[in-house]
FIKOLZA-1660 file (N, C-alpha, C; in steps of 0.1 Angstrom, whole numbers, plus 5000, padded with zeros to 4 digits):
% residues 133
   i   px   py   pz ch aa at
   1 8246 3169 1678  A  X  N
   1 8256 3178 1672  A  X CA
   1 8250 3189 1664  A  X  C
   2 8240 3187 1658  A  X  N
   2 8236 3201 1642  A  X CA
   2 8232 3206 1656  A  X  C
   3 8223 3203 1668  A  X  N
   3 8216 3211 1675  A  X CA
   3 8224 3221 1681  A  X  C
   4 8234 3214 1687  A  X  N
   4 8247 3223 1691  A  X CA
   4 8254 3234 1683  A  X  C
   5 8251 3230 1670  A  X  N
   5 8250 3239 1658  A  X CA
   5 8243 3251 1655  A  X  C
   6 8229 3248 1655  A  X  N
   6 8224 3257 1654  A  X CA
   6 8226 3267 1668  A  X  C
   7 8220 3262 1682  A  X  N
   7 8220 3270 1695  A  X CA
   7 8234 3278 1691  A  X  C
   8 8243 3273 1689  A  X  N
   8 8255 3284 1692  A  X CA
   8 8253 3292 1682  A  X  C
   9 8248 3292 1666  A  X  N
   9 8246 3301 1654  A  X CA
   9 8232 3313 1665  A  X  C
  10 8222 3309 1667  A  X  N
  10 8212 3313 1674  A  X CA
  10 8221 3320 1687  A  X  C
  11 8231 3324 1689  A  X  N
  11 8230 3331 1703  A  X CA
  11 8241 3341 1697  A  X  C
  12 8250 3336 1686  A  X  N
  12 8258 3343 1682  A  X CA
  12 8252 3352 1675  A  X  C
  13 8238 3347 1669  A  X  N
  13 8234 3357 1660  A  X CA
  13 8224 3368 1674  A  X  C
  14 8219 3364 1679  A  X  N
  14 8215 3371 1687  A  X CA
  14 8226 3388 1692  A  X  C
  15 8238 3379 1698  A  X  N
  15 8245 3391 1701  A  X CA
  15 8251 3396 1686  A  X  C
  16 8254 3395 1676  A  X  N
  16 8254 3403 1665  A  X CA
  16 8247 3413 1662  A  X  C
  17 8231 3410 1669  A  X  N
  17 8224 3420 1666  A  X CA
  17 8222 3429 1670  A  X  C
  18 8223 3424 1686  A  X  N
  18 8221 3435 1700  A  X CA
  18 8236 3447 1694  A  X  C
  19 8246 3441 1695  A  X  N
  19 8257 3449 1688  A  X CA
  19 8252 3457 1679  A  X  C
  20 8247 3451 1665  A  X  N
  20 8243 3466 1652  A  X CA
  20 8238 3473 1664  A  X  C
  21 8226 3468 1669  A  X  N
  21 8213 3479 1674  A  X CA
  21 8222 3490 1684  A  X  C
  22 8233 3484 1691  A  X  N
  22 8242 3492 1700  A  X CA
  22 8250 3508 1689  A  X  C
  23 8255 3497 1680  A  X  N
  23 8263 3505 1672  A  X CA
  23 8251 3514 1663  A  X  C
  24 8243 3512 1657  A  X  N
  24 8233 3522 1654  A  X CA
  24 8227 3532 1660  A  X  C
  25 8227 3533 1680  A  X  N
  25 8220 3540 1679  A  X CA
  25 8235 3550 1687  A  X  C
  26 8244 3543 1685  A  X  N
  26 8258 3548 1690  A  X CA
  26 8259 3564 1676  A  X  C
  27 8263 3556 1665  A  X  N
  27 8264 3556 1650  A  X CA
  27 8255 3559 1643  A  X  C
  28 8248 3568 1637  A  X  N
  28 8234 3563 1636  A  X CA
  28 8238 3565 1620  A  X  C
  29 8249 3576 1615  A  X  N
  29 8251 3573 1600  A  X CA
  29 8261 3569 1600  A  X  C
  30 8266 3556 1600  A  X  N
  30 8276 3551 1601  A  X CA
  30 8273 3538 1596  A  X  C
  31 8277 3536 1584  A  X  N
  31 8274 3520 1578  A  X CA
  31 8279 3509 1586  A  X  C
  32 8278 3496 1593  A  X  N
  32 8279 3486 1592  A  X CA
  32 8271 3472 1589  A  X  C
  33 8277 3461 1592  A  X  N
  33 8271 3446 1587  A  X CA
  33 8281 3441 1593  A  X  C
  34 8272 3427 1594  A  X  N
  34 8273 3419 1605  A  X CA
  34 8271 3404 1600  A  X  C
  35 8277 3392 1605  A  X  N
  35 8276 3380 1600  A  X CA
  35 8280 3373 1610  A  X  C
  36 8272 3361 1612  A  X  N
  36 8274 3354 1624  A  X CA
  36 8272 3336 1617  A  X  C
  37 8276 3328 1625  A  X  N
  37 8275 3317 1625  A  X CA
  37 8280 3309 1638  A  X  C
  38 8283 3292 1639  A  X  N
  38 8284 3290 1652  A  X CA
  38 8297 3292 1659  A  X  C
  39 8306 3297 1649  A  X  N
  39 8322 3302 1656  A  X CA
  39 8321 3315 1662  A  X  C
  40 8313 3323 1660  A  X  N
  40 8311 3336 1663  A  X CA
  40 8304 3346 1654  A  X  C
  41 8308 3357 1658  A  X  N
  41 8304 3367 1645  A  X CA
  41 8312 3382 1643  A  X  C
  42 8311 3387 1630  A  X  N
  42 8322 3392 1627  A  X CA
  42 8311 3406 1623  A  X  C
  43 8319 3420 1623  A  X  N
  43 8310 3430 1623  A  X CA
  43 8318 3439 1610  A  X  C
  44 8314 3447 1603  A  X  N
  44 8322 3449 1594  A  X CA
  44 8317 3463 1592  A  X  C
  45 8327 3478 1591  A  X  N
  45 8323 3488 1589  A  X CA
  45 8338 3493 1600  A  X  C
  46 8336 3508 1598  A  X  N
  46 8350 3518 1602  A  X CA
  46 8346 3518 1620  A  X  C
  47 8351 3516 1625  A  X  N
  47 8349 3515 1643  A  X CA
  47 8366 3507 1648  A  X  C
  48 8373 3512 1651  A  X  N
  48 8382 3508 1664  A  X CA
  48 8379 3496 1667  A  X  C
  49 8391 3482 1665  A  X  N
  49 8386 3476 1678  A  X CA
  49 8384 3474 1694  A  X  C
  50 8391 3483 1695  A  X  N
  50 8386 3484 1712  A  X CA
  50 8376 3490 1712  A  X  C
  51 8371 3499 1703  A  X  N
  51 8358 3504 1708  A  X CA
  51 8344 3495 1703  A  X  C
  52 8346 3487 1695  A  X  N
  52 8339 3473 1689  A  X CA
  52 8339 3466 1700  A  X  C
  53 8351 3464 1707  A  X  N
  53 8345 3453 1718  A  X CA
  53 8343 3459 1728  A  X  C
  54 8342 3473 1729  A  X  N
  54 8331 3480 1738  A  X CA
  54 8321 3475 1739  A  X  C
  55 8316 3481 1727  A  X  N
  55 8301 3478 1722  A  X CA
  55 8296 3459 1725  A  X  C
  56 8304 3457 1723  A  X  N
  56 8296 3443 1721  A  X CA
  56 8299 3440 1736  A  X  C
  57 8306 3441 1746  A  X  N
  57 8307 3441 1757  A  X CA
  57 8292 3446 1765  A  X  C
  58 8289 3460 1760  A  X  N
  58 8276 3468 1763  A  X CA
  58 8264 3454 1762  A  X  C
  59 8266 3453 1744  A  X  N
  59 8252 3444 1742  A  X CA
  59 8251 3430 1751  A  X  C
  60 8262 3421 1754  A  X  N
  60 8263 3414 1758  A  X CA
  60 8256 3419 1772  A  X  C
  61 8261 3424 1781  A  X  N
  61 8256 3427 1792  A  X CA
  61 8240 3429 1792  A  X  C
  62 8238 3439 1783  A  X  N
  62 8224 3442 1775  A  X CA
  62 8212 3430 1778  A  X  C
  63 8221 3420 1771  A  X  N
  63 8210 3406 1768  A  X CA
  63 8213 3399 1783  A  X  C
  64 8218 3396 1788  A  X  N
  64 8223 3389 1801  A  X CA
  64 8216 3393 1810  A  X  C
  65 8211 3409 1810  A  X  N
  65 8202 3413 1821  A  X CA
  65 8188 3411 1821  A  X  C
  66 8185 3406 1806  A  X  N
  66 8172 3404 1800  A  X CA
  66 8166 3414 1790  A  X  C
  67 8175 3423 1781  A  X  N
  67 8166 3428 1771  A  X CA
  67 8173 3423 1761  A  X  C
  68 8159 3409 1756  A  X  N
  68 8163 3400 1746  A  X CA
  68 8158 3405 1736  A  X  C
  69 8150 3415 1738  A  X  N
  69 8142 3432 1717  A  X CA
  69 8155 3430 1718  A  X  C
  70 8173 3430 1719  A  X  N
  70 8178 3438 1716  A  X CA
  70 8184 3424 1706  A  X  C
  71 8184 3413 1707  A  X  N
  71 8186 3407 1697  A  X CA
  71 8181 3403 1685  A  X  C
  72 8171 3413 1680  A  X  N
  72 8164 3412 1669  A  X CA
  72 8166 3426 1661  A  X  C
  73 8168 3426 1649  A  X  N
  73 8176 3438 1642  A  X CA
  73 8166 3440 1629  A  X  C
  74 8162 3452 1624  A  X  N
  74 8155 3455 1617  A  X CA
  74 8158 3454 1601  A  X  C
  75 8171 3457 1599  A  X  N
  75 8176 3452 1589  A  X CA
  75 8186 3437 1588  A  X  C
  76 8180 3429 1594  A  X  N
  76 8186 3412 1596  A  X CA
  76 8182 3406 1578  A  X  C
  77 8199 3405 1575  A  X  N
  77 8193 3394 1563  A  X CA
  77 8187 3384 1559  A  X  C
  78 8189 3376 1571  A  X  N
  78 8178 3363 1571  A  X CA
  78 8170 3371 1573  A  X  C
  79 8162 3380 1574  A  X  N
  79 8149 3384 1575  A  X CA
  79 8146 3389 1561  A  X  C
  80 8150 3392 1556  A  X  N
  80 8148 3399 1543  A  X CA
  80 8151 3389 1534  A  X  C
  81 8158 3379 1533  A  X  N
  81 8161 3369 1524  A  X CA
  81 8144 3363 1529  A  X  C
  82 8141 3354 1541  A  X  N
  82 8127 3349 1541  A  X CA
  82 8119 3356 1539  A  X  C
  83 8117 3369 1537  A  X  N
  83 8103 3374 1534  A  X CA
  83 8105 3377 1519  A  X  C
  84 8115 3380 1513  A  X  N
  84 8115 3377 1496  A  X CA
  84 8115 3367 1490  A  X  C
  85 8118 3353 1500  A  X  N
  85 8112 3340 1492  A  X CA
  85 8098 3338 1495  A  X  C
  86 8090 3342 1509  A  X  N
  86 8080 3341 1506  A  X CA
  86 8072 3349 1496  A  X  C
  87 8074 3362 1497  A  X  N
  87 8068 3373 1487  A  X CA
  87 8068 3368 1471  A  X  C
  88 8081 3358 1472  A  X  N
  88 8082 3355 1456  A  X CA
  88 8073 3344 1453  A  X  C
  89 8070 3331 1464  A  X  N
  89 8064 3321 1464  A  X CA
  89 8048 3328 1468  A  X  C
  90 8044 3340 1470  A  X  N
  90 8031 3340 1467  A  X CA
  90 8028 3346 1457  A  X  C
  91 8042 3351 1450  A  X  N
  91 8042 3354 1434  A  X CA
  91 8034 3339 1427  A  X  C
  92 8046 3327 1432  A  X  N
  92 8043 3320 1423  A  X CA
  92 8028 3317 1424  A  X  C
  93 8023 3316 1437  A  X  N
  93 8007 3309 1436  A  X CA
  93 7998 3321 1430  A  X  C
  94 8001 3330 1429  A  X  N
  94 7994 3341 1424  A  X CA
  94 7993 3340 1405  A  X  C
  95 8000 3330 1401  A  X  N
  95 8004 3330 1385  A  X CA
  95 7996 3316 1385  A  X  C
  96 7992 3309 1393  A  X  N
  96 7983 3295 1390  A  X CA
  96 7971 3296 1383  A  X  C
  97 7976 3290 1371  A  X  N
  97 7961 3291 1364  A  X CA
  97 7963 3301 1355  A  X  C
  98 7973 3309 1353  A  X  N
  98 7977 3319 1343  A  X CA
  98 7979 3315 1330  A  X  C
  99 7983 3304 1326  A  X  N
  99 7986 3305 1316  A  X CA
  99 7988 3286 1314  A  X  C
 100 7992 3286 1301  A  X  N
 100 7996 3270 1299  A  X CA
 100 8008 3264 1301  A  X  C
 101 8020 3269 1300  A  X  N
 101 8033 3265 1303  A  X CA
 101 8045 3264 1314  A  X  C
 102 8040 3256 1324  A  X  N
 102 8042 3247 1338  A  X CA
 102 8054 3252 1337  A  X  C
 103 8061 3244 1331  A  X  N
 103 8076 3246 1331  A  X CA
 103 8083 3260 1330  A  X  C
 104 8076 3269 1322  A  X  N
 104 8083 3283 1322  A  X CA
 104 8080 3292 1338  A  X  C
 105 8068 3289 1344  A  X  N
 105 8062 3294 1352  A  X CA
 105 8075 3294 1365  A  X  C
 106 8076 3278 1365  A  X  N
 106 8087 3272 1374  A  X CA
 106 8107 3280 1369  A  X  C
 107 8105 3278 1364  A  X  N
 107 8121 3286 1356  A  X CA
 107 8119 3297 1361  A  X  C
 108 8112 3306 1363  A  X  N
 108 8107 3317 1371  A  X CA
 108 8110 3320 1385  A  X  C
 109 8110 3313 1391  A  X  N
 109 8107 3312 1406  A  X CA
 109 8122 3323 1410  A  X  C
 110 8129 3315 1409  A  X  N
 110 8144 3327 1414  A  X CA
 110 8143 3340 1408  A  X  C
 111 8138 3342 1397  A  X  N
 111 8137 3352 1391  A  X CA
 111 8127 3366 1404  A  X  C
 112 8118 3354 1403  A  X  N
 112 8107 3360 1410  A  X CA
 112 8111 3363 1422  A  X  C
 113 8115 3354 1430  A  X  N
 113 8124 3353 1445  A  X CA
 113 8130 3365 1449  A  X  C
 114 8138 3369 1436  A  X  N
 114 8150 3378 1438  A  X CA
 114 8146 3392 1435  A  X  C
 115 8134 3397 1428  A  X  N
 115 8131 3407 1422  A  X CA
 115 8117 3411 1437  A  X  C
 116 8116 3402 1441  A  X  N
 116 8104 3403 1453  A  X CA
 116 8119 3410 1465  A  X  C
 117 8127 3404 1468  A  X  N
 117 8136 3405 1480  A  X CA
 117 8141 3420 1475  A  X  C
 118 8148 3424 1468  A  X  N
 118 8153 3437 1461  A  X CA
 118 8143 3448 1459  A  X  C
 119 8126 3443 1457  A  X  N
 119 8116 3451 1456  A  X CA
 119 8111 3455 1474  A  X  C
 120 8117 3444 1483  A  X  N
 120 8114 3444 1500  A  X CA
 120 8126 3454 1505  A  X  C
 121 8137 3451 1499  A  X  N
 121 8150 3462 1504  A  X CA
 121 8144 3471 1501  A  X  C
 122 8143 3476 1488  A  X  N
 122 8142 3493 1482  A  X CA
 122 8132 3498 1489  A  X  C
 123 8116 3491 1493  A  X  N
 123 8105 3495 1498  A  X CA
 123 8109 3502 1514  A  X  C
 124 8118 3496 1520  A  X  N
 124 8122 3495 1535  A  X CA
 124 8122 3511 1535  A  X  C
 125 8129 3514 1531  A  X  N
 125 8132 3530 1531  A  X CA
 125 8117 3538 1533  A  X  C
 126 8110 3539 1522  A  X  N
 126 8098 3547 1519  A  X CA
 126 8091 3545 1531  A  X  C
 127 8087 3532 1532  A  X  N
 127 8077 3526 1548  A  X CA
 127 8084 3531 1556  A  X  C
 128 8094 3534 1562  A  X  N
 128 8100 3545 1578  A  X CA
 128 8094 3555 1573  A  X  C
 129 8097 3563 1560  A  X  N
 129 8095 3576 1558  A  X CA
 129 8086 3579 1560  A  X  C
 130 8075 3569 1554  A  X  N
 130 8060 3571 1559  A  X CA
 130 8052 3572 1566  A  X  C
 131 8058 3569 1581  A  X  N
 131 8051 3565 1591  A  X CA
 131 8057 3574 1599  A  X  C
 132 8066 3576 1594  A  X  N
 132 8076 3593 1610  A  X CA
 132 8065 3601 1602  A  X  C
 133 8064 3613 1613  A  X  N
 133 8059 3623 1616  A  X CA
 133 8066 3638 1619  A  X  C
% end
């Protein structure tokens, strides 16, 4: 059953993203977000629904013919949430041996978590800028 759980979160999330990447390069200043789980997924920003289930009509077909890049999205939360827990947790091994008080180091950790993830959003920007031409 959780497996059935996940597969369906995992395909839903898949086509949520093919969708942004549809709607971004549809839209390209046009804010939306996107949230998926195993009931489906829900897209959030100013677009029509008929023309939303254009789009996701598009991506769907998109992935079905085989371009599965399209279900991977550059600004994906779960991507940004795990790489600011990791970034925070090589915070924390980076502080071993710092100092004497274990316990405060650890009281830390969300702090760190959260200021690493926020320091990975804001960076996102500058790194494109840097690299276009």
């Amino acid at each position: 059953m959780l497996l059935e759980f996940v597969s369906l979160t995992r395909r839903n999330h898949g086509l949520e993203h093919a969708t942004m990447n549809f709607l971004g390069s549809k839209y390209p200043r046009r804010p939306f977000a996107g949230h998926s789980d195993w009931r489906g997924f829900w897209i959030m920003g100013d677009i029509a629904t008929p023309e939303l289930l254009e789009v996701v009509q598009q991506a769907l077909n998109a992935l079905q013919s085989g371009r599965h890049d399209l279900a991977i999205h550059a600004n994906c939360g779960t991507n940004l949430v795990v790489s600011g827990a990791m970034a925070g947790m090589a915070g924390v091994v980076g502080m071993v041996g710092a100092g004497e008080e274990r316990r405060a180091k650890l009281d830390r950790i969300p702090l760190v978590i959260t200021l690493a993830t926020l320091a990975l959003m804001l960076s996102r920007p500058v790194g494109l800028c840097s690299g276009s031409t």
